[in-house]
C-alpha positions as CSV (number, residue, x, y, z in Angstrom):
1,X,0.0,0.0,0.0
2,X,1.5,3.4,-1.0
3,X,-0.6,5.7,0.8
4,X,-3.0,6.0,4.1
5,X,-5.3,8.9,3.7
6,X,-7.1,10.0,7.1
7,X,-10.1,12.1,7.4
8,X,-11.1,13.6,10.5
9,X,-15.0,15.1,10.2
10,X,-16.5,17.0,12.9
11,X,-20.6,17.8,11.4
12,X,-18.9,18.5,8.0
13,X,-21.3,16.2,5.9
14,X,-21.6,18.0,2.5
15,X,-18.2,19.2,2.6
16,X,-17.1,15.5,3.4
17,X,-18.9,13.9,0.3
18,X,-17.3,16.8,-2.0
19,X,-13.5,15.7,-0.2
20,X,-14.4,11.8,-0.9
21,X,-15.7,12.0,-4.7
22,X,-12.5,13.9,-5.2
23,X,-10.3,11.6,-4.0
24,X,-12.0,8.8,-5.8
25,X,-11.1,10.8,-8.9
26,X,-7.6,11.1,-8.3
27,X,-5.2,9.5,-11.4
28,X,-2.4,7.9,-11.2
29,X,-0.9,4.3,-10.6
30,X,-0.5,4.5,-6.6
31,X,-2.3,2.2,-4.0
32,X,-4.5,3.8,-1.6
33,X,-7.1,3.2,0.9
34,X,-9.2,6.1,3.2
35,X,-9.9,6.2,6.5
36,X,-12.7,8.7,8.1
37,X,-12.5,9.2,11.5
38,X,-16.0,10.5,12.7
39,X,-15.7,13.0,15.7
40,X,-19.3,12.3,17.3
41,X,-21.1,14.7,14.7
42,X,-24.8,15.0,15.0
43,X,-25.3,15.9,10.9
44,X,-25.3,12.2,10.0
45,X,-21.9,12.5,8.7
46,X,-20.8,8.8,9.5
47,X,-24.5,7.5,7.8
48,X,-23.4,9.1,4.7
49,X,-20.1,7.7,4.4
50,X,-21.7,4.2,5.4
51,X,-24.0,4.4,2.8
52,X,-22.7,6.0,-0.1
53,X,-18.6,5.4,0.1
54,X,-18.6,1.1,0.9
55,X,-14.7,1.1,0.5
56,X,-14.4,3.7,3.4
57,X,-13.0,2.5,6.8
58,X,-15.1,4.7,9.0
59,X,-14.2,4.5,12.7
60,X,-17.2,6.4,14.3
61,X,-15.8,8.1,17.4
62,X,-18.3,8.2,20.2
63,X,-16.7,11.1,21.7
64,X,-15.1,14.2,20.6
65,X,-11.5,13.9,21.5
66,X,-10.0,16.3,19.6
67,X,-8.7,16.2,16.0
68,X,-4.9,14.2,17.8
69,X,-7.1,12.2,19.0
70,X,-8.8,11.0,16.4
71,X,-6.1,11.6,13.7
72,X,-4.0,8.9,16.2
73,X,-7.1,6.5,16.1
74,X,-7.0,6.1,12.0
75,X,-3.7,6.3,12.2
76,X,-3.1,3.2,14.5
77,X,-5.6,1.5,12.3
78,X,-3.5,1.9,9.4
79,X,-0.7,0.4,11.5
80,X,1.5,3.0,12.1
81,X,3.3,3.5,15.5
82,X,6.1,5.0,16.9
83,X,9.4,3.4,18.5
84,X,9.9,0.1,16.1
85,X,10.9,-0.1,12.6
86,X,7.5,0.1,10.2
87,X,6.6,-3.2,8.7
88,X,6.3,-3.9,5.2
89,X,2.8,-4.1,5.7
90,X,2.2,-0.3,6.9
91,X,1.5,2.6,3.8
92,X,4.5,3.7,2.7
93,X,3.1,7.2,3.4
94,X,0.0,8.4,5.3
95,X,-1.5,11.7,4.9
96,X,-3.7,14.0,7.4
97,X,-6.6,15.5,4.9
98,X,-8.8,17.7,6.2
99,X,-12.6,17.1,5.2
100,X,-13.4,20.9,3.6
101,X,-10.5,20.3,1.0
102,X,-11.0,19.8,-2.4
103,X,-8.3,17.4,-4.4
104,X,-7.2,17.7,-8.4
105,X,-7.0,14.3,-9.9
106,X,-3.4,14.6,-9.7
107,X,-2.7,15.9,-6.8
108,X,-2.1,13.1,-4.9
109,X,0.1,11.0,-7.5
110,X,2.3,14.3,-8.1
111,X,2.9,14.4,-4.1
112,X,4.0,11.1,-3.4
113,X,6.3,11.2,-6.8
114,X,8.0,14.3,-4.6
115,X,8.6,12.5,-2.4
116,X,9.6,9.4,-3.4
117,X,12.2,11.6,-5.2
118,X,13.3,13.9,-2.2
119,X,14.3,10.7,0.4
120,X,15.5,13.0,3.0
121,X,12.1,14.9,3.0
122,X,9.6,13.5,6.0
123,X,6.6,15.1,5.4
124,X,5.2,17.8,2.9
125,X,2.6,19.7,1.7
126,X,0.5,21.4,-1.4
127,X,0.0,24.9,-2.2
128,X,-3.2,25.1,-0.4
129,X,-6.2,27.9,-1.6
130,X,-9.4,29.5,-0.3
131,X,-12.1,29.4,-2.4
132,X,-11.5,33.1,-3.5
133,X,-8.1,32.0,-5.3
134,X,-5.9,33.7,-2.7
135,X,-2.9,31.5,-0.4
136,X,-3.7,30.2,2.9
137,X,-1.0,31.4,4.5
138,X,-0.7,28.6,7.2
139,X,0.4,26.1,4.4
140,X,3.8,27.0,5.0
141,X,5.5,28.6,8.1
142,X,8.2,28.7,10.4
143,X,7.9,27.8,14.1
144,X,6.5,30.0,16.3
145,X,9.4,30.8,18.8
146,X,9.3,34.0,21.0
147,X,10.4,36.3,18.6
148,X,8.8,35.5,15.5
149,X,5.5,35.1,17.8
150,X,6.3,38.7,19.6
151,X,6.2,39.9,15.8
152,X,3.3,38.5,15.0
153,X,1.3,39.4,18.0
154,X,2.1,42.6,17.7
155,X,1.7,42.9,14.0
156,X,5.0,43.4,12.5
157,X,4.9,40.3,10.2
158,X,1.2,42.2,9.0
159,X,3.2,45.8,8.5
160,X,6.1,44.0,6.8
161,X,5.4,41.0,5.4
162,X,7.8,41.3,2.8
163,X,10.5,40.9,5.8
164,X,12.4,37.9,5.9
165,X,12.7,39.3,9.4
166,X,9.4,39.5,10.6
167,X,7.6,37.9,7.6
168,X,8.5,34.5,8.9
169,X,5.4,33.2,10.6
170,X,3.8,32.5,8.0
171,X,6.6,33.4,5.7
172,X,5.2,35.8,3.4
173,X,8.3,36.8,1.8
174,X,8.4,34.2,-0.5
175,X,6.7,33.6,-4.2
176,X,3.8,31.4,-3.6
177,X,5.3,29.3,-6.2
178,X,8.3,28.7,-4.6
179,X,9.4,25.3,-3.4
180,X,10.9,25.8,0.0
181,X,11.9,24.4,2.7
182,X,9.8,24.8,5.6
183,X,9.4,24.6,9.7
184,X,5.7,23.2,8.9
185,X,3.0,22.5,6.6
186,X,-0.6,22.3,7.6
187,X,-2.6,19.3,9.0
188,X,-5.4,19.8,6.3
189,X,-3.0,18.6,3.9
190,X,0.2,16.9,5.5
191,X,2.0,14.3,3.5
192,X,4.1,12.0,6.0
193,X,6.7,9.1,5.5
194,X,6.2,6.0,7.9
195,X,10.0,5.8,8.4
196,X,9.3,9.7,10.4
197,X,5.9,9.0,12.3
198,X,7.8,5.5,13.5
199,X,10.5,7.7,14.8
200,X,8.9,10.7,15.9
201,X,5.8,9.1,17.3
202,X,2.0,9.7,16.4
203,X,0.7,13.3,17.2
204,X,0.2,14.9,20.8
205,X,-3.2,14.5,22.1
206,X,-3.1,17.4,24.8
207,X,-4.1,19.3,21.9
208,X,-7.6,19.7,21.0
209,X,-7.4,21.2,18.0
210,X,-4.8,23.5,16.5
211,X,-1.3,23.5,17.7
212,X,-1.1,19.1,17.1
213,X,0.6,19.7,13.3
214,X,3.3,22.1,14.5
215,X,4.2,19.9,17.2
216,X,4.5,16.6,14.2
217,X,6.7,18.8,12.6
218,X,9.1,20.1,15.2
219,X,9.1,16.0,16.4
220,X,9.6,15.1,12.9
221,X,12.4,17.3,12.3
222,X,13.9,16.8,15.4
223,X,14.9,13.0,14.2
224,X,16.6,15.0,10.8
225,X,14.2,14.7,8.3
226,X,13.3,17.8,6.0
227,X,9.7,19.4,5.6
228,X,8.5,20.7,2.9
229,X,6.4,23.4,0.8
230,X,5.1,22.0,-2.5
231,X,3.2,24.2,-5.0
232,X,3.8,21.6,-7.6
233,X,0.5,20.3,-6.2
234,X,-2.3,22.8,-5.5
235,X,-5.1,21.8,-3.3
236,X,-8.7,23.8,-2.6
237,X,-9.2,24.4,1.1
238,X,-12.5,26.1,2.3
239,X,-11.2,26.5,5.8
240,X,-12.3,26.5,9.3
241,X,-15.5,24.4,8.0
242,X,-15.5,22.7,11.6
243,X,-14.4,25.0,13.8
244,X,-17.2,27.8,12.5
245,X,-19.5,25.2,14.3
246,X,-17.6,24.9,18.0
247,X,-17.9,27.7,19.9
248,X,-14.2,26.6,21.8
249,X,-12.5,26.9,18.7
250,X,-10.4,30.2,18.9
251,X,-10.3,29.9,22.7
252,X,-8.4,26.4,22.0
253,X,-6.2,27.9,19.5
254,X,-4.6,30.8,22.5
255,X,-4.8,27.3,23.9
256,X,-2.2,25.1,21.7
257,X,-0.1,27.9,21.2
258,X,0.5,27.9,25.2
259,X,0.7,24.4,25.2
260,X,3.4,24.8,22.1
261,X,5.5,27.7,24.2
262,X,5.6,25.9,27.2
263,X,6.7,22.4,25.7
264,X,9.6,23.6,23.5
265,X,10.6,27.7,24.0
266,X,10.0,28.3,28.2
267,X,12.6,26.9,29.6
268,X,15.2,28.5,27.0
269,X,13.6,31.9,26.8
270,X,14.7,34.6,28.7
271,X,12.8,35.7,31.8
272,X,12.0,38.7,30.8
273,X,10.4,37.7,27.1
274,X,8.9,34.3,28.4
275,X,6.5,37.0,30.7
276,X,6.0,38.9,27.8
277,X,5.4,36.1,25.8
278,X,2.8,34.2,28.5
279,X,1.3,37.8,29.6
280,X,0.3,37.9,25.5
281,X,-1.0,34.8,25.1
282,X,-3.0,34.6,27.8
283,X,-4.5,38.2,27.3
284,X,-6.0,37.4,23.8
285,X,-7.1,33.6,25.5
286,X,-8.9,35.4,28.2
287,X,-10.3,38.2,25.8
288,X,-11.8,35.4,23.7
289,X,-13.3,33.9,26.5
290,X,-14.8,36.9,27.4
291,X,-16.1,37.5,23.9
292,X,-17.5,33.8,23.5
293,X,-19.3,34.0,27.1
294,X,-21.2,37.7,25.8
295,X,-21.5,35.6,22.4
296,X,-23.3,33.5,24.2
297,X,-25.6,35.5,26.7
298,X,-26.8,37.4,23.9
């Protein structure tokens, strides 16, 4: 098997069947099977894929554990582990699709010839757009240390995005259509070689959502391999389909980032930024509590 593709849905439905029929016309001589894991939705999500996509492995969820969580259960379905050498058996690649994303036929044949031709690369992704045509910028970025965080937060990388100084968050100083090397790609599109998750274990589930693909990367990195940006392939991404539905959704992402800070930058950053950095993120976490709470009294 070449290829493990893993779809996590939370009340997505419609957006779901569009993501299937697209990967069912993908070209291309490759092996493939897809795995949806189903987040507890209430829109019949996991009845649809029951009844209109038979060669579908759906593992229906019964609770909402985050998308980790349920990324880690297709993924130990597919048989891929961490701490042993794969077996012949497991894909050769698995890849993290997001269900509001919309696949070119041959987009997935063009991404596993990259990297079966770039050995030293561990995981990659497309060019990913919004339905308006422009770049989501969060299909390519560096990690978000102190400083390229401080600029971010307070909006340097917007004022000067042209900055390979303080453009590097989401590292708008480059062409688009550049390939680059990269800190991380996005989980609605993450391309992963088996010999990288079996070293740098599946992903962390004290993330909820948000925050869980940065962490792959810096793990996956961490054991040498390369990540990165390809806009050889181009994928459609409507963006924040789930999320729009779960009220925690922005409050978890002040959320990851802390969890983020605190796992790999705290104990090297200097005192006086690390209170500069935590007294920032948990402002805007505590503002959009506040916002959500008034959301929902009114």
């Amino acid at each position: 098997m070449d290829l493990s593709i893993i779809i996590v849905n939370y009340n997505t439905r419609d957006l779901l069947r569009d993501c299937l029929n697209s990967i069912f016309a993908s070209r291309g001589d490759f092996s493939y099977q897809v795995i949806v894991v189903d987040n507890a939705s209430t829109d019949g999500s996991a009845a649809m894929v029951e009844s209109e996509f038979p060669p579908v492995k759906l593992i229906a969820s019964q609770v909402n554990g985050g998308f980790a969580y349920a990324n880690n259960l297709g993924l130990r379905w597919a048989g891929f582990d961490a701490g042993s050498d794969p077996q012949p058996a497991v894909p050769r690649y698995a890849l993290l699709l997001n269900p509001d994303t919309l696949l070119p036929p041959p987009a997935l044949v063009d991404m596993l010839a990259f990297l079966d031709h770039h050995p030293e690369v561990g995981a990659a992704g497309p060019k990913l757009l919004l339905p308006d045509g422009t770049l989501d910028l969060a299909c390519r970025r560096a990690f978000p240390t102190p400083l390229v965080s401080f600029y971010r937060m307070v909006g340097l990388s917007k004022l000067f995005p042209q900055s390979r100084f303080f453009g590097r968050y989401n590292m708008t100083f480059a062409d688009p259509d550049e390939l680059l090397e990269v800190d991380a790609v996005v989980g609605a599109f993450m391309m992963v070689r088996r010999e990288a998750i079996a070293q740098a274990g599946l992903l962390d589930e004290t993330y909820f959502m948000y925050g869980e693909d940065l962490d792959w990367a810096y793990q996956i990195k961490a054991h040498g391999w390369k990540i990165f940006y390809n806009p050889g392939v181009t994928v459609t991404h409507v963006k924040r389909a789930a999320s729009r539905t779960s009220p925690k959704a922005q409050i978890e992402f002040y959320r990851a980032m802390d969890i983020f800070y605190r796992k790999f930058y705290a104990k090297s950053t200097p005192l006086w930024l690390h209170l500069l950095v935590v007294m920032g993120i948990n402002l805007k976490w505590r503002v959009t509590q506040l916002k959500s709470y008034l959301a929902h009294l009114g």
